[in-house]
Structures are given as structure tokens and as C-alpha cells.
N, CA and C atoms as an extended XYZ file, in Angstrom:
534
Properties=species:S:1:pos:R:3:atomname:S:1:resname:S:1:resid:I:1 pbc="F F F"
N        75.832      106.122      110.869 N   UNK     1
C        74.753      107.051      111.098 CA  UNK     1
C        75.049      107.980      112.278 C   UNK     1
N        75.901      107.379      113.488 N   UNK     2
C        75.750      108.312      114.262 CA  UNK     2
C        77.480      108.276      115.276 C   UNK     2
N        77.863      109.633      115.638 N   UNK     3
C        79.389      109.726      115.972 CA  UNK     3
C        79.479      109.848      117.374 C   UNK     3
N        80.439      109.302      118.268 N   UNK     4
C        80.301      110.035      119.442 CA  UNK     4
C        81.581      110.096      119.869 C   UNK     4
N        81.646      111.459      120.528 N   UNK     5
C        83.479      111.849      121.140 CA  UNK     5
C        83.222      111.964      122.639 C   UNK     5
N        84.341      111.704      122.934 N   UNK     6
C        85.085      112.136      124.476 CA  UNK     6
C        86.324      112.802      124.383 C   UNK     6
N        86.562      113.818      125.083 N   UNK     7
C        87.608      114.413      125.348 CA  UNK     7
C        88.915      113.481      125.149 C   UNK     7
N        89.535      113.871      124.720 N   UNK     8
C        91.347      113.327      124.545 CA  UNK     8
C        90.913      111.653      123.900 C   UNK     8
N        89.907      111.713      122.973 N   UNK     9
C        89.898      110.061      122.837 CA  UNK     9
C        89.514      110.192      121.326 C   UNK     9
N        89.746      108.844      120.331 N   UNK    10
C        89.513      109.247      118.941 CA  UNK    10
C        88.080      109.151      118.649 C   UNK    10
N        87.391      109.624      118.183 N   UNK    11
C        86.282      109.692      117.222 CA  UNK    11
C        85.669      108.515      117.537 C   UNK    11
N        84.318      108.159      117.836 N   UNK    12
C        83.732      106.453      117.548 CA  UNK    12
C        82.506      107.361      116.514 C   UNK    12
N        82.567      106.186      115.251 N   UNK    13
C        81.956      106.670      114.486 CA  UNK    13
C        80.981      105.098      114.187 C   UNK    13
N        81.851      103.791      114.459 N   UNK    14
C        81.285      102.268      114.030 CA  UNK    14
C        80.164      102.065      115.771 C   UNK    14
N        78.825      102.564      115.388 N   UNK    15
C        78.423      102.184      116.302 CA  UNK    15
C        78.030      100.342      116.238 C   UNK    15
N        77.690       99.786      117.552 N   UNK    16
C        77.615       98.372      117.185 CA  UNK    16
C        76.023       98.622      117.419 C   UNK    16
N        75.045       98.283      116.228 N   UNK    17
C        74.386       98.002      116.313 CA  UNK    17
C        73.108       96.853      117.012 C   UNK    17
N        72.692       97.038      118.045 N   UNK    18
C        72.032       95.539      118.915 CA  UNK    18
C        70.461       95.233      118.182 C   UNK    18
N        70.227       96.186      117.602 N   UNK    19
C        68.646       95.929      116.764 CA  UNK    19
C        68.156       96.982      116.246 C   UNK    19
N        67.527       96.454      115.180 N   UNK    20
C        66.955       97.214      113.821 CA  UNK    20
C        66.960       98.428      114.093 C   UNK    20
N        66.500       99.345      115.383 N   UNK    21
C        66.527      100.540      115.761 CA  UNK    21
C        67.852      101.254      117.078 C   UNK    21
N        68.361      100.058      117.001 N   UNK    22
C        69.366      100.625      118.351 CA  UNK    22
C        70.724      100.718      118.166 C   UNK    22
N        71.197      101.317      118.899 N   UNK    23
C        72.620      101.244      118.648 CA  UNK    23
C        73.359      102.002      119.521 C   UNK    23
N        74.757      100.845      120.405 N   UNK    24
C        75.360      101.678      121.124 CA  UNK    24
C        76.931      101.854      121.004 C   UNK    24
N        77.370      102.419      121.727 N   UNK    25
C        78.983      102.681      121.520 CA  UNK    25
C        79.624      102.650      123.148 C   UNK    25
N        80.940      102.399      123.066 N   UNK    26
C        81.632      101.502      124.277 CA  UNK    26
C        82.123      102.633      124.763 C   UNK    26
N        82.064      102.668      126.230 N   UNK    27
C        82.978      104.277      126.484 CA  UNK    27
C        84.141      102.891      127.827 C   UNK    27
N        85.043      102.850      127.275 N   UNK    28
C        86.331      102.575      128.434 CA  UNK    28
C        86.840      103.604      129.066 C   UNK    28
N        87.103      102.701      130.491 N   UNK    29
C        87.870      103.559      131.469 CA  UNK    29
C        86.541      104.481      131.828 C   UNK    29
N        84.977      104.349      132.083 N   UNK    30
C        84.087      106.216      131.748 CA  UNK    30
C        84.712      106.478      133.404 C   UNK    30
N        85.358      105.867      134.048 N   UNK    31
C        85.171      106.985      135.464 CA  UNK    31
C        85.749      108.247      135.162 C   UNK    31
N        86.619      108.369      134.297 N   UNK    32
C        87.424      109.734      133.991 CA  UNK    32
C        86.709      110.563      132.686 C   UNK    32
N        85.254      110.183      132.441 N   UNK    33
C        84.579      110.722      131.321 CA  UNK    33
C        83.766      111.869      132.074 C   UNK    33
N        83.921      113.498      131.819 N   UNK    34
C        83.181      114.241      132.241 CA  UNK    34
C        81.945      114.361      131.299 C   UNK    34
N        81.998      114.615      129.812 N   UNK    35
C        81.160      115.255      129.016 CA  UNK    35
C        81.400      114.161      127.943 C   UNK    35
N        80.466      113.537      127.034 N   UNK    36
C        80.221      113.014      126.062 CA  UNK    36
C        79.268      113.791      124.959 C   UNK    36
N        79.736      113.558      123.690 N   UNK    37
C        79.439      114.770      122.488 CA  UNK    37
C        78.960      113.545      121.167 C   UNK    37
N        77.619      113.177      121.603 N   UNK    38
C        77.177      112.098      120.451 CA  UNK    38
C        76.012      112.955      119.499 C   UNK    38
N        76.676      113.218      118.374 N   UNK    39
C        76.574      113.322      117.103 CA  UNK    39
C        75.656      112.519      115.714 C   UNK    39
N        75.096      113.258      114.639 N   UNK    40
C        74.805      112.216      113.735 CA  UNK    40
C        76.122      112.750      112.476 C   UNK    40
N        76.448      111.571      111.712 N   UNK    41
C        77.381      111.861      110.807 CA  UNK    41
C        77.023      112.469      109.499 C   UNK    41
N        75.574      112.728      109.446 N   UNK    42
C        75.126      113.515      108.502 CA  UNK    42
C        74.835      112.367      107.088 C   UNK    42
N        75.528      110.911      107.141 N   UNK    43
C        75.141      110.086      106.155 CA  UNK    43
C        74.020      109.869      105.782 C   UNK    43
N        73.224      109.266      106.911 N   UNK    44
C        72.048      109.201      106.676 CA  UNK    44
C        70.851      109.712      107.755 C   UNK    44
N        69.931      110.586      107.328 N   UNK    45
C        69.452      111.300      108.280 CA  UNK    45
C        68.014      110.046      108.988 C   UNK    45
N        67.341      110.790      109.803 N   UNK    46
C        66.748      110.099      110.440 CA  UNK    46
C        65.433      109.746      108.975 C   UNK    46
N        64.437      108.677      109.200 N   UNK    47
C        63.155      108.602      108.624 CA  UNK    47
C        62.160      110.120      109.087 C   UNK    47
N        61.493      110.638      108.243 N   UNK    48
C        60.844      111.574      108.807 CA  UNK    48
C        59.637      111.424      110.051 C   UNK    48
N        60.269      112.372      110.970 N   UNK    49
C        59.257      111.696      112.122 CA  UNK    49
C        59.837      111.282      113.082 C   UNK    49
N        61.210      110.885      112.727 N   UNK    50
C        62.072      110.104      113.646 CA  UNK    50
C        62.954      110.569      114.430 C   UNK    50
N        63.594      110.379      115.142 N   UNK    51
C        64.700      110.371      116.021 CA  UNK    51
C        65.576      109.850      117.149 C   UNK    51
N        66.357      110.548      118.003 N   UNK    52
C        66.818      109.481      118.290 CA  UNK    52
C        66.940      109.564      119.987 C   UNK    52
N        66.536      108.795      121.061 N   UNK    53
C        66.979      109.019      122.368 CA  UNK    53
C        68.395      108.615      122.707 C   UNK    53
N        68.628      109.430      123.432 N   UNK    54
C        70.301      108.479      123.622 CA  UNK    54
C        70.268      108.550      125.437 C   UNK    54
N        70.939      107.316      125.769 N   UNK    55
C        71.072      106.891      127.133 CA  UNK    55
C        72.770      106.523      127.383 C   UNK    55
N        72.892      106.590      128.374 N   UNK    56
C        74.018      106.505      129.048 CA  UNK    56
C        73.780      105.078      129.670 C   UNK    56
N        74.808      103.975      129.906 N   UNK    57
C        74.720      103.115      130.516 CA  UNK    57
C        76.038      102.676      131.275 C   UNK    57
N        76.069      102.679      132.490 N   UNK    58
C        77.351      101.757      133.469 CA  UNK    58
C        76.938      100.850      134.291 C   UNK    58
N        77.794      100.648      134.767 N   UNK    59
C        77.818       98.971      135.340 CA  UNK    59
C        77.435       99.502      136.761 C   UNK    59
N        76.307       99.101      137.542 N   UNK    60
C        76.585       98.869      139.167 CA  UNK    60
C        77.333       98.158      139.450 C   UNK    60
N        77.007       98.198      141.425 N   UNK    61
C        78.071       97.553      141.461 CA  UNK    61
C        77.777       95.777      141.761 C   UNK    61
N        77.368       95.471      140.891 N   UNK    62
C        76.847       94.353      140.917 CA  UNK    62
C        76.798       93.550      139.830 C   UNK    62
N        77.457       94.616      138.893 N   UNK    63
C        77.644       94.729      137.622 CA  UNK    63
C        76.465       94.702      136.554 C   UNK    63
N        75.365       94.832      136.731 N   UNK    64
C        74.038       95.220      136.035 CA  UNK    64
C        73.993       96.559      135.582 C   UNK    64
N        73.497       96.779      134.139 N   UNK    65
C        73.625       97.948      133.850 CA  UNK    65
C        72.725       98.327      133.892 C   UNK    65
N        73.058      100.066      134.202 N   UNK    66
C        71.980      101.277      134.831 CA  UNK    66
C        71.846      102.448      133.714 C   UNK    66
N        70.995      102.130      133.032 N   UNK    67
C        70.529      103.279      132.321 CA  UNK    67
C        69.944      103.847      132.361 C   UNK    67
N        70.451      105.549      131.992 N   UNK    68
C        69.604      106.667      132.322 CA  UNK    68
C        69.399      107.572      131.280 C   UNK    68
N        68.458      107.781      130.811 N   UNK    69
C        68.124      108.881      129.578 CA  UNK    69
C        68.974      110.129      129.675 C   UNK    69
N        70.011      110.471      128.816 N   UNK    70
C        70.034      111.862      128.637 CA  UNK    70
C        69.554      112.995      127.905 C   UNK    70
N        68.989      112.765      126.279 N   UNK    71
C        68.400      113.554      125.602 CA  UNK    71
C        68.258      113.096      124.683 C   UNK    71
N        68.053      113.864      123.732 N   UNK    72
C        67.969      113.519      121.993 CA  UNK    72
C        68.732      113.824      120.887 C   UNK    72
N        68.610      113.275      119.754 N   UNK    73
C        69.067      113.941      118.429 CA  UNK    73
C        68.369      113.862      117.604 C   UNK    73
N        67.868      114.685      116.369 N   UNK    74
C        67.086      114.707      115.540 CA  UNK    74
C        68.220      114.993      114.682 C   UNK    74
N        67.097      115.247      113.156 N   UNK    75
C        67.666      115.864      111.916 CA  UNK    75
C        67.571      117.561      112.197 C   UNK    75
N        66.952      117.833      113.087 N   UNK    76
C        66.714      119.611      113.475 CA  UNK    76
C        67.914      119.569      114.258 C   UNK    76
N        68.406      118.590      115.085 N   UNK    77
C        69.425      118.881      116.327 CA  UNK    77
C        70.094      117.880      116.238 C   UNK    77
N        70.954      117.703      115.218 N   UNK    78
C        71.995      116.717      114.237 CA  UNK    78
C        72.970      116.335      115.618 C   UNK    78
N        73.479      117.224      117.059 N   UNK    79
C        74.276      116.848      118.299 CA  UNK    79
C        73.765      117.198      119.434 C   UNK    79
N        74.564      116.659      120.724 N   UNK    80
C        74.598      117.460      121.624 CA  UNK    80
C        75.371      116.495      122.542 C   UNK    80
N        75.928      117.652      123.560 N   UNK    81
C        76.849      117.462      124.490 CA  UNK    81
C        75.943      117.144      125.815 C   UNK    81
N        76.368      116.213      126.144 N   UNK    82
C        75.756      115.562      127.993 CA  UNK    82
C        77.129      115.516      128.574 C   UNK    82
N        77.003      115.842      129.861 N   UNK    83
C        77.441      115.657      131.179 CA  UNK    83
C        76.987      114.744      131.823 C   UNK    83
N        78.342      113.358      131.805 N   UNK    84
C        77.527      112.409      132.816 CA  UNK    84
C        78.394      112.176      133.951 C   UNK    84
N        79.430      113.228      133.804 N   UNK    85
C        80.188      112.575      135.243 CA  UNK    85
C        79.690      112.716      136.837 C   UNK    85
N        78.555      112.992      136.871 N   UNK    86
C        77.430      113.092      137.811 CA  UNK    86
C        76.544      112.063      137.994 C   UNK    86
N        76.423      111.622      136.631 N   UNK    87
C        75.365      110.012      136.815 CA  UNK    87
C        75.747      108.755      137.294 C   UNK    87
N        77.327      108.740      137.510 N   UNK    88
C        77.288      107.901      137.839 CA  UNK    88
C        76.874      106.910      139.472 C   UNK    88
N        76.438      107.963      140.095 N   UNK    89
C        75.637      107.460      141.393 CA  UNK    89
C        74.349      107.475      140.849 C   UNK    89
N        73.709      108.050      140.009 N   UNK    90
C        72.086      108.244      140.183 CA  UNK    90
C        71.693      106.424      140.050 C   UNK    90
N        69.801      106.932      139.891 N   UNK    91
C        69.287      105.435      139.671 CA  UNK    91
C        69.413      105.649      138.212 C   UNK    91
N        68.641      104.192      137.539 N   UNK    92
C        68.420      104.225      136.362 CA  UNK    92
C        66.978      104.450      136.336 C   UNK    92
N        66.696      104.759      134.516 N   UNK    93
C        65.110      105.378      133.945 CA  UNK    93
C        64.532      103.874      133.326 C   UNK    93
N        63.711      104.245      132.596 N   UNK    94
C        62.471      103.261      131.928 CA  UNK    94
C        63.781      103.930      130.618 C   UNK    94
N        63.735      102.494      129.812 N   UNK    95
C        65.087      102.331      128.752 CA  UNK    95
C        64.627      101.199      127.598 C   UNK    95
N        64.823      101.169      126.531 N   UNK    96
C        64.150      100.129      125.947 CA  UNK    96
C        65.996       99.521      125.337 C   UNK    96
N        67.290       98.984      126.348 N   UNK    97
C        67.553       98.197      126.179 CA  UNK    97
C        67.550       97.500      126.686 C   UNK    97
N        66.608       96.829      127.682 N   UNK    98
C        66.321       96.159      128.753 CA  UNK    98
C        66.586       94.398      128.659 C   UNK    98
N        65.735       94.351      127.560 N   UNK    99
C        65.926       92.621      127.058 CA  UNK    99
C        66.992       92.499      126.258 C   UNK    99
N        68.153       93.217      125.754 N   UNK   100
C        69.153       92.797      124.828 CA  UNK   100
C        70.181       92.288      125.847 C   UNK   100
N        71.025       91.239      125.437 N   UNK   101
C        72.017       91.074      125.688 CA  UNK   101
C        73.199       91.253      125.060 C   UNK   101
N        73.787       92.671      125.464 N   UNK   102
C        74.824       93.459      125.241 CA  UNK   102
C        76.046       93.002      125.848 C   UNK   102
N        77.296       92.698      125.258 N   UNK   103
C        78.223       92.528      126.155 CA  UNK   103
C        78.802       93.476      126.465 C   UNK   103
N        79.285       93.852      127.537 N   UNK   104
C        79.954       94.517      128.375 CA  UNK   104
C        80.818       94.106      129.230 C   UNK   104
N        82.144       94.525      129.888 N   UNK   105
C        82.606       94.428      130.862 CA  UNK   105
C        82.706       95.774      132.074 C   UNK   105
N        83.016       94.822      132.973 N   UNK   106
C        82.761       96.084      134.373 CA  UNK   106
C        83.110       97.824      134.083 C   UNK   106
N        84.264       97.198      133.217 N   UNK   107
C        84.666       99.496      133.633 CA  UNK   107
C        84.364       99.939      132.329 C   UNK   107
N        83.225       99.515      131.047 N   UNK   108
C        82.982      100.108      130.299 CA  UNK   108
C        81.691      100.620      130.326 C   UNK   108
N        81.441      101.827      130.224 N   UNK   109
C        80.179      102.288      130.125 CA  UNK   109
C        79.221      101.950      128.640 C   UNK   109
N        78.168      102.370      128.633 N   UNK   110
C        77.622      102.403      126.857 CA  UNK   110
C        77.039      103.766      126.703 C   UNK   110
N        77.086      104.165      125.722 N   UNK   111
C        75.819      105.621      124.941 CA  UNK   111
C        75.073      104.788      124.239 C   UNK   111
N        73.589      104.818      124.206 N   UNK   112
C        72.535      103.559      123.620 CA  UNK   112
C        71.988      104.983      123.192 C   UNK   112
N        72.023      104.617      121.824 N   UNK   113
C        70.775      105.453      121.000 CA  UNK   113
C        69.415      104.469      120.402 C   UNK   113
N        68.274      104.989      121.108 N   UNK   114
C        66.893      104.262      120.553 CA  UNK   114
C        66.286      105.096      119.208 C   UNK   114
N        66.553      105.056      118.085 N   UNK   115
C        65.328      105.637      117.387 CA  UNK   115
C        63.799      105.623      117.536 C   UNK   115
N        63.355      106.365      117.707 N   UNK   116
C        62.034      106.564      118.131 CA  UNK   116
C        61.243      107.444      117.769 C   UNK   116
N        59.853      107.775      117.475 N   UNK   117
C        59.319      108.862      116.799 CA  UNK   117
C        59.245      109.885      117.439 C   UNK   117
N        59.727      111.464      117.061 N   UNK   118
C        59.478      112.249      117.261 CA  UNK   118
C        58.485      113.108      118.653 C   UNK   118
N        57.372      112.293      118.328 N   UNK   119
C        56.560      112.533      119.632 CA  UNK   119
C        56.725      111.814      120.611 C   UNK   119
N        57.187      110.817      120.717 N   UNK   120
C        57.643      110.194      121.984 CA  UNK   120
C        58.928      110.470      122.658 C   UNK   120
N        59.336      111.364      121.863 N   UNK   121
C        61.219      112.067      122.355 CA  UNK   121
C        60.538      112.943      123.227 C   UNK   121
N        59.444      113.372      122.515 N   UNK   122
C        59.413      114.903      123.090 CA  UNK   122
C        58.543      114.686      124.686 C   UNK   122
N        57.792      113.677      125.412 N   UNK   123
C        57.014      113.159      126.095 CA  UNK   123
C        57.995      112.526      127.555 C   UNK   123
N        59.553      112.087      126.760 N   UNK   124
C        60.532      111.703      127.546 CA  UNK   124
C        60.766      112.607      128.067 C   UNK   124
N        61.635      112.131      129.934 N   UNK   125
C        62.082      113.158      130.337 CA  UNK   125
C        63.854      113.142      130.940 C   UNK   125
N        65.139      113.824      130.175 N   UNK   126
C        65.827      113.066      130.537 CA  UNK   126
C        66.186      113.515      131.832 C   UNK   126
N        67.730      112.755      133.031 N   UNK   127
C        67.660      112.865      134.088 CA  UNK   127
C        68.252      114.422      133.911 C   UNK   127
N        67.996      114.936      135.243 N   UNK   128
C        68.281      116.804      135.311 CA  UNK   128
C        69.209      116.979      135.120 C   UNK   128
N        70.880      116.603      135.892 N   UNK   129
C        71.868      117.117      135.938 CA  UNK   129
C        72.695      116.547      134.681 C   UNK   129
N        72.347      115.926      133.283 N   UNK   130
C        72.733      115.589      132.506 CA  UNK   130
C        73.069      116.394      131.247 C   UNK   130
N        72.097      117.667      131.373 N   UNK   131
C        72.117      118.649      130.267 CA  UNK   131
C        73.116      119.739      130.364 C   UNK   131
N        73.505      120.196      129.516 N   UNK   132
C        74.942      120.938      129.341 CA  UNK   132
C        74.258      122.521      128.826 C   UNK   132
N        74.688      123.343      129.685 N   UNK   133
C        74.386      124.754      128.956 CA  UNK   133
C        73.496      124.812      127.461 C   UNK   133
N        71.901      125.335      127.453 N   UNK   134
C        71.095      125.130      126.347 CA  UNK   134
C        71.522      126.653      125.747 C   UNK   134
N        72.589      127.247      125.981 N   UNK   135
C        72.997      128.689      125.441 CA  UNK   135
C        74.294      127.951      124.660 C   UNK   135
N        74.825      128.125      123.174 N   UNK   136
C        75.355      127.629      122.712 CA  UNK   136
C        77.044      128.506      123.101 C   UNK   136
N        77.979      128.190      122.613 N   UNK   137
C        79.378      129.083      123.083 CA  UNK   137
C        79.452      130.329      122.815 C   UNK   137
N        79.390      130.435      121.326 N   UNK   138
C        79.273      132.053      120.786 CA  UNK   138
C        78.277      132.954      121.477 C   UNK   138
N        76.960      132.573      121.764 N   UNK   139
C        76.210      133.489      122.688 CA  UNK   139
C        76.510      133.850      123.990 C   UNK   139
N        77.423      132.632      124.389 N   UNK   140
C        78.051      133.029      125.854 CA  UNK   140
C        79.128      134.038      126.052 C   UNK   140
N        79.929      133.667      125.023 N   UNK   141
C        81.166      134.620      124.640 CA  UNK   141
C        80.535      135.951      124.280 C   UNK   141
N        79.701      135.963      123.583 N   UNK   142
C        79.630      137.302      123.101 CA  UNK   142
C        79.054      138.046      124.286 C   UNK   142
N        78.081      137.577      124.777 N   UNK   143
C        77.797      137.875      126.104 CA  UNK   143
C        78.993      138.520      127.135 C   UNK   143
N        79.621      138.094      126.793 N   UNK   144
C        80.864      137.904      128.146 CA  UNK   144
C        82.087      139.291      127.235 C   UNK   144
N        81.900      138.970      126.254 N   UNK   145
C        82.541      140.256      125.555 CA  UNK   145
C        81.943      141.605      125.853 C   UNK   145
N        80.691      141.205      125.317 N   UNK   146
C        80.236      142.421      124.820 CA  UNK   146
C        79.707      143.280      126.955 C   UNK   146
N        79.859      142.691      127.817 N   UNK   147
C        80.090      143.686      129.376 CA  UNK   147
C        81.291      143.243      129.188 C   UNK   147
N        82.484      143.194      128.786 N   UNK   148
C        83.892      143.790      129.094 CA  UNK   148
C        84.254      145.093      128.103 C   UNK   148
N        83.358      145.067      126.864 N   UNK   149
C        83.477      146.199      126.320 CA  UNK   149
C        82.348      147.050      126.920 C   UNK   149
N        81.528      147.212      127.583 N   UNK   150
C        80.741      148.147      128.247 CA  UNK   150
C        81.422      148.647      129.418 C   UNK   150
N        82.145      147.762      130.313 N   UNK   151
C        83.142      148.127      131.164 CA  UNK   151
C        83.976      148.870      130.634 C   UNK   151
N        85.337      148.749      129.702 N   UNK   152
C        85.723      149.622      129.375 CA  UNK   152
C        85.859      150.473      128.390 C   UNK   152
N        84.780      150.635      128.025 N   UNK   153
C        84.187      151.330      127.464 CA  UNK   153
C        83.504      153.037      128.689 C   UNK   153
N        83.514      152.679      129.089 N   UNK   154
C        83.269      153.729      130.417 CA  UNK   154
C        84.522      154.351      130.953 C   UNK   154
N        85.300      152.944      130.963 N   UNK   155
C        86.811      153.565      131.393 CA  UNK   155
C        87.240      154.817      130.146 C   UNK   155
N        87.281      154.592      128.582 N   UNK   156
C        87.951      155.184      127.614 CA  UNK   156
C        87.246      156.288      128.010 C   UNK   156
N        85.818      156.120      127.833 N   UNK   157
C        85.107      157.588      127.838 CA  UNK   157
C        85.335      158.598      128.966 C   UNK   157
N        85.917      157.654      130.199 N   UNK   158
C        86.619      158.762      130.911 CA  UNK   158
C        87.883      159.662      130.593 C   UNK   158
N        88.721      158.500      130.222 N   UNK   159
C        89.834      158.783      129.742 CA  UNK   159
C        90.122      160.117      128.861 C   UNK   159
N        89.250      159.919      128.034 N   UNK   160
C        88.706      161.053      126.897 CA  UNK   160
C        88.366      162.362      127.645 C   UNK   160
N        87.360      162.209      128.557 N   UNK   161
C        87.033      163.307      129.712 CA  UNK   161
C        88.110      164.300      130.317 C   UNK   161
N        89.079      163.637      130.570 N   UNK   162
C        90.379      163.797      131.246 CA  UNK   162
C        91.049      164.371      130.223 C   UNK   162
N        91.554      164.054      129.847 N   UNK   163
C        92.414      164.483      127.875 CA  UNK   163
C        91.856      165.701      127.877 C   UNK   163
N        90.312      165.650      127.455 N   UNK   164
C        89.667      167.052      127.068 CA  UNK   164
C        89.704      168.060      127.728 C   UNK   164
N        89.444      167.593      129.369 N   UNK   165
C        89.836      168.843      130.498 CA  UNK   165
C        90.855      169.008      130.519 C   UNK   165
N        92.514      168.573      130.148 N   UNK   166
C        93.194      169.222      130.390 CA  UNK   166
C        93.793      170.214      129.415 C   UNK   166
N        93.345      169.537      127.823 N   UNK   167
C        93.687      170.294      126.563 CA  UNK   167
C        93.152      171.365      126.655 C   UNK   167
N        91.689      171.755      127.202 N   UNK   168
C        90.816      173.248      127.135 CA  UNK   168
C        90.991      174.133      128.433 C   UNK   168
N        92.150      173.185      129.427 N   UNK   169
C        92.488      173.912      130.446 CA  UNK   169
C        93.646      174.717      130.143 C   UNK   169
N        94.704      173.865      129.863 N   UNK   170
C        96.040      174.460      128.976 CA  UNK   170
C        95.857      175.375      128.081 C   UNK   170
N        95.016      175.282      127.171 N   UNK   171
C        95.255      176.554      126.061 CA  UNK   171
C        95.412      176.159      125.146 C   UNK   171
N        95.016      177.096      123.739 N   UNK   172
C        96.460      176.449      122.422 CA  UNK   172
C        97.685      176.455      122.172 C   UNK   172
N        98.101      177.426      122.900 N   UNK   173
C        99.402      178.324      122.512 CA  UNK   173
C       100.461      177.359      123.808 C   UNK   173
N        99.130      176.714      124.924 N   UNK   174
C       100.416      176.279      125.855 CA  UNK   174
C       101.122      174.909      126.263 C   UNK   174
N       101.935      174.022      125.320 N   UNK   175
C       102.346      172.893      124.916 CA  UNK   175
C       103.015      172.476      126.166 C   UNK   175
N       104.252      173.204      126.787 N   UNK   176
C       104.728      172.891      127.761 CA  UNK   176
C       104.084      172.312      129.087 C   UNK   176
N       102.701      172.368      129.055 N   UNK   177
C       101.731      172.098      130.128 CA  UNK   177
C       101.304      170.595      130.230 C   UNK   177
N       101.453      170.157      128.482 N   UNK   178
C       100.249      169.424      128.554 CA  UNK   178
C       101.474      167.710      128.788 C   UNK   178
């Protein structure tokens, strides 16, 4: 049901399920994890109504895990990319994997997805510095294109300016000038 990537690492697509509604996936090694990209695989979509919270979880140092809400996924918003290489100092949130016993060891983090209804996603709040640019790439790019073509775009039209003053300065007849 649901995929999640890290940079330079393969695909986790077998989440391990801990209960009827939950399900998380193992991130090893996360101190070197900047951005995590958890996905639904499009198999099976949510129940209508439904969706999904997803949390981040690492080990203190005490080795108790600290989970912190990062956002959601629906069937409207099938992904999304979090930034957690920042969380790992924060505190942890209110989390409903609290009573499972998950195994873990010290240097693996978890992504815990809760299915949950719709209106209670939307009521959550996840932690701040977790969200990744809500402007998608192409709008940024084009953005970013479209003032380098306004920039020179000013330049050509000078250019042109120049050309023209010197062609109607020269003459027709006078080639050697131009």
C-alpha cells in the first residue's frame, strides 16, 4: 500500500505492518538521511474518508523512541517529501504508536504511517521545520526561467537597439561601415 525512498537507497515498498491500521518502515544508518519521500503505491487506495499520518521515529539517547508527526497522505495527495535531518534534536508529538512494541535497534530510525480519518489529519499539526517547499519543482523552475528570460530579454532588445542605430546610421549604399 505504501512506498518510501531515501536518497542513494533502494525503494522500501514491504512496509511491516504493527496493526490493522499502522505501518512502518526501517530507515538504517538515518543520521545521514536528509529528506525522506513516502509515497502510496497506487495498489490500494485509502477507504473513503481515510488517510494517512506519517511520523518519523529515532532512538534517544536512551534509546526510547521519539516520534514526531510530519504530515500526510491521502488518495488527493498519493506523496510527499519531509525533511527530517533537523528532527533529530527536536522533542517528540502525541503519536498513536505509543503502546506497540516495535523492534528496533539504536541507529535505525522508523516512518510510522497511522491511517486515520480525514478530519482528524486535517486537525493535526505536524512539527514546522519538517515540510519541504509546498511550491512543487516545475513552478519553481519555471519561475526561475521565466526572470532569466525577462533579464535577457532586455539585454536582446538592446542589442537590437544597437544593430538598428547603426544600420540607419550607415546608410544603404554604405556596407564598408557596418
Amino acid at each position: 500500500m505504501f512506498g518510501c525512498l531515501v536518497a542513494g537507497r533502494l525503494v522500501q515498498t514491504a512496509a511491516q505492518q504493527v496493526a490493522e491500521d499502522k505501518f512502518v518502515f526501517d530507515l538504517p544508518d538515518y543520521e545521514s538521511i536528509n529528506h525522506v519521500v513516502v509515497f502510496m503505491l497506487g495498489t490500494i487506495p485509502f477507504p473513503e474518508g481515510m488517510g494517512g499520518s506519517v511520523y518519523f521515529s529515532y532512538p534517544d539517547s536512551n534509546g526510547m523512541p521519539v516520534w514526531q508527526l510530519l504530515g500526510f497522505v491521502t488518495n488527493g495527495k498519493p506523496s510527499a517529501i519531509f525533511k527530517i535531518s533537523g528532527l533529530k534534536s527536536g522533542e517528540g508529538s502525541q503519536h498513536p504508536f505509543g503502546a506497540m512494541n516495535i523492534v528496533r535497534t539504536p541507529s535505525v530510525a522508523q516512518i510510522g504511517i497511522s491511517v486515520e480519518l480525514l478530519d482528524s489529519l486535517a486537525q493535526q499539526t505536524p512539527v514546522g521545520n519538517a515540510a519541504v517547499s509546498s511550491v512543487d519543482s516545475f513552478t519553481q523552475w519555471s519561475g526561475t526561467e521565466l526572470q532569466y528570460v525577462r533579464v535577457h530579454t532586455k539585454d536582446v532588445g538592446q542589442l537590437l537597439q544597437f544593430c538598428f542605430i547603426i544600420c540607419c546610421l550607415s546608410g544603404p549604399d554604405d556596407t564598408e561601415s557596418i
